[in-house]
N, C-alpha and C positions, 0 to 999 in steps of 0.2 A: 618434567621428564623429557632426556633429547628425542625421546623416540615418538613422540606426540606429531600428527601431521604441520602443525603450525606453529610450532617450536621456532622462537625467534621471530618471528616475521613480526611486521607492525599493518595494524590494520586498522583503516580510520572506517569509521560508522557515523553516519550522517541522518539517521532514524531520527525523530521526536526523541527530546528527552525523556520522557515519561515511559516511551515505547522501546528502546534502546536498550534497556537492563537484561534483556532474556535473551536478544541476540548479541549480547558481547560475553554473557557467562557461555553461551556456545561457543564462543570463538577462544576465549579464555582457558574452557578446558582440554581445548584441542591442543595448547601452546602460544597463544599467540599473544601478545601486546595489544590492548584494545584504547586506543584513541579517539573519543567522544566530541566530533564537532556538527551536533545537531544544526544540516539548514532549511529546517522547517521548525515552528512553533505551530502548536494545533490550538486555536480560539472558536470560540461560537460564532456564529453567523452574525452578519450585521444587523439583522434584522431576525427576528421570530415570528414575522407576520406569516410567512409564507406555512414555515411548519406548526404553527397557530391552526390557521385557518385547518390542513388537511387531517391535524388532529382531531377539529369540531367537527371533521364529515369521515370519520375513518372509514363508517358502515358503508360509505359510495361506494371505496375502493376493494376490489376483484384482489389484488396483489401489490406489498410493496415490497420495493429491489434493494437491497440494501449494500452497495459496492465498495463497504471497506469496515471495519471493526468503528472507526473513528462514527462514523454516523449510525452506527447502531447506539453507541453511548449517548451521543449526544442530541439525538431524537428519544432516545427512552428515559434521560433525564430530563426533556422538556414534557413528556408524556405524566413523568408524576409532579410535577410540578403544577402542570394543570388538573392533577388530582385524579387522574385514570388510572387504574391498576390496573389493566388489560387490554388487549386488542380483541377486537369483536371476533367472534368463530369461525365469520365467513370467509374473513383475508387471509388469504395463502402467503406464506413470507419465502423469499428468496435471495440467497447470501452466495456472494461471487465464488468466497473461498472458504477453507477450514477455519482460518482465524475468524473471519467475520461470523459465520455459523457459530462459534464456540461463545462467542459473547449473544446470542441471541438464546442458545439453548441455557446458558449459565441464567437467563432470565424465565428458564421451564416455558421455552416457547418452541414450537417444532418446525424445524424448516423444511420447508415442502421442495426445493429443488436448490442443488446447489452444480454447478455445471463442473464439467471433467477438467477442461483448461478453464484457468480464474482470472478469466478477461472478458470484458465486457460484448466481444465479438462470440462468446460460445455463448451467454447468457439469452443470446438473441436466437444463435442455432435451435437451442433448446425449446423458446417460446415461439418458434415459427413449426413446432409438431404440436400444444396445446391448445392451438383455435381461439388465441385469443381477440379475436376480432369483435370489437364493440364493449371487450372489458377495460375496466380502467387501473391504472397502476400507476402507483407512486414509486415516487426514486426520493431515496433521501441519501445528497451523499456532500461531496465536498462545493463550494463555489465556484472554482476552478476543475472542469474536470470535460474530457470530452464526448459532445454529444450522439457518437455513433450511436447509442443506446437508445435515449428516444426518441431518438429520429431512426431509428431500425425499428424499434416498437411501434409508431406513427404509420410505417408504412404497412403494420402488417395488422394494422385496421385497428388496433388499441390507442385509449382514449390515455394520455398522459399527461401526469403533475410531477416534474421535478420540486424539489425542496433543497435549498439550501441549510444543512445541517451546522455545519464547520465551517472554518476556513484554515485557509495552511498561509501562513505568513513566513515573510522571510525576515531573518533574523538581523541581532548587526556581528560586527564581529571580522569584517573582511583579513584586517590586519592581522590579526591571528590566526584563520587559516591562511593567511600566506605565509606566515611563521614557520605554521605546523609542516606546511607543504616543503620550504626550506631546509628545515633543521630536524627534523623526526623520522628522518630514511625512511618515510612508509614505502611498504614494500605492497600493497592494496587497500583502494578507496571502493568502499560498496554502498551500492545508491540500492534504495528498497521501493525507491516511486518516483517517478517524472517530476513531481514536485521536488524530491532531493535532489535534480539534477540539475532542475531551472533554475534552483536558487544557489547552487555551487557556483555554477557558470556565473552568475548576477553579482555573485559576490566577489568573484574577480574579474570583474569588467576593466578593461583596460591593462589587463595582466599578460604576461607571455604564457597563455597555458601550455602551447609547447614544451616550455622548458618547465615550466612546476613541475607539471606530470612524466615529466623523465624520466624509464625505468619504474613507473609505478603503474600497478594493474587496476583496470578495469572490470568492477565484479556488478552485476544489474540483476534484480530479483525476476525479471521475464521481457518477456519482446518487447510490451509496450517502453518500459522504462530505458532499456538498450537502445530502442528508434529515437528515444529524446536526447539518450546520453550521442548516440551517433550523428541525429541532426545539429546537437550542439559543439561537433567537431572534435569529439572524444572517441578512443580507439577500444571497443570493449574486448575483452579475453575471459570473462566466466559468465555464464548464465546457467543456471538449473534449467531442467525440463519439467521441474513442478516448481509453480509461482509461490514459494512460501520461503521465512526466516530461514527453518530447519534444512529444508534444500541448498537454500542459498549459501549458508553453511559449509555443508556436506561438498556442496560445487567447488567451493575456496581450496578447503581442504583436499579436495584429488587434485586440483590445478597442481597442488606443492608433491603429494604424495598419493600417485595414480591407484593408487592399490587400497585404497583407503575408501572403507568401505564392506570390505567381506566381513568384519564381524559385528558392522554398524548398520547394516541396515540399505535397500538401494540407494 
């Protein structure tokens, strides 16, 4: 239907494949043409010693932070694997955002604080009113990821164990998105994480991205992802005010048709 906010438009999505199905039927029934060039691949850690070991002492740890859906799965499928079916009563769990929360409860676990902005900079505002000074917390999240977190937790006298969960690789593929970038009139590229952005940029190294991205928008799921798409010489034009797919969505959609929205929801 022409009267669809994103009717016509072409829109490339650079999510995980596996994670990419839910936010292209959003763009899909808005109108839109959806373009699939995953440049991230989501793999397990190189090693499992790290979340080994904090698995065999989970009772130490006071809280663990769980800062994306990706390493909730893949700490809770090394959890039965090593034949636990539970986390002990005492550890309080903490999940950045809605999606990650939603895969922790889908496992009847209750997440005890999940912060208003879903960045790593409010997860810290939050634990600097809990006193946590002298408890210990775990971070299970990707290998690549930045440390404000436990170095914000460090200084506010908590005892912390990162764990390498995942890892986010980059993909091959360059030649084809410079194809896509060519020949596909996208008319918006939306990056869902810094890692989609690093590896876009990586994968046309030595490219004119001036000219690829000619006339094509800039859409970033929140500040952090925006500050990498911008440090890496990219001009953004959409960001939600809430860090999630549905937002980020809904942001695309009033860029084309501002009014969009009154009987969808903010």
């Amino acid at each position: 239907m022409k009267d669809r906010p994103l009717f016509g438009k072409k829109i490339l999505i650079t999510r995980a494949r596996d994670q990419s199905s839910a936010f292209a039927k959003m763009l899909m029934n808005l109108g839109a043409k959806v373009i699939e060039f995953p440049t991230i691949e989501i793999s397990p850690p190189s090693s499992w010693k790290g979340v080994d070991n904090a698995i065999a002492n989970l009772e130490s740890f006071h809280w663990i932070i769980f800062t994306s859906a990706n390493g909730v799965n893949f700490f809770f499928q090394r959890l039965e694997e090593k034949g636990k079916d539970l986390l002990p009563p005492s550890i309080k769990i903490c999940a950045i955002g809605p999606a990650t929360a939603d895969q922790i409860v889908k496992r009847g676990i209750r997440v005890n604080y999940m912060p208003k902005e879903f960045i790593a900079e409010a997860i810290l505002k939050g634990f600097e009113k809990k006193g946590i000074s002298g408890r210990r917390i775990l971070i299970a999240r990707a290998k690549k990821a930045r440390d404000i977190l436990p170095v914000g937790l460090n200084k506010l006298g908590a005892e912390v164990k990162v764990v390498e969960t995942y890892r986010t690789i980059k993909p091959k593929g360059a030649g084809r998105l410079k194809r896509i970038l060519e020949d596909e009139e996208i008319d918006v590229i939306a990056f869902t994480s810094s890692s989609t952005v690093t590896h876009f940029v990586q994968l046309l190294k030595g490219e004119n991205l001036k000219r690829l991205l000619k006339n094509i928008l800039i859409a970033c799921i929140g500040p952090i992802t925006s500050k990498t798409a911008r440090d890496s010489g990219l001009t953004v034009q959409i960001q939600p005010s809430e860090y999630t797919i549905p937002a980020l969505t809904k942001a695309i959609a009033q860029y084309f048709k501002p009014s969009f929205n009154k009987r969808n929801g903010k």
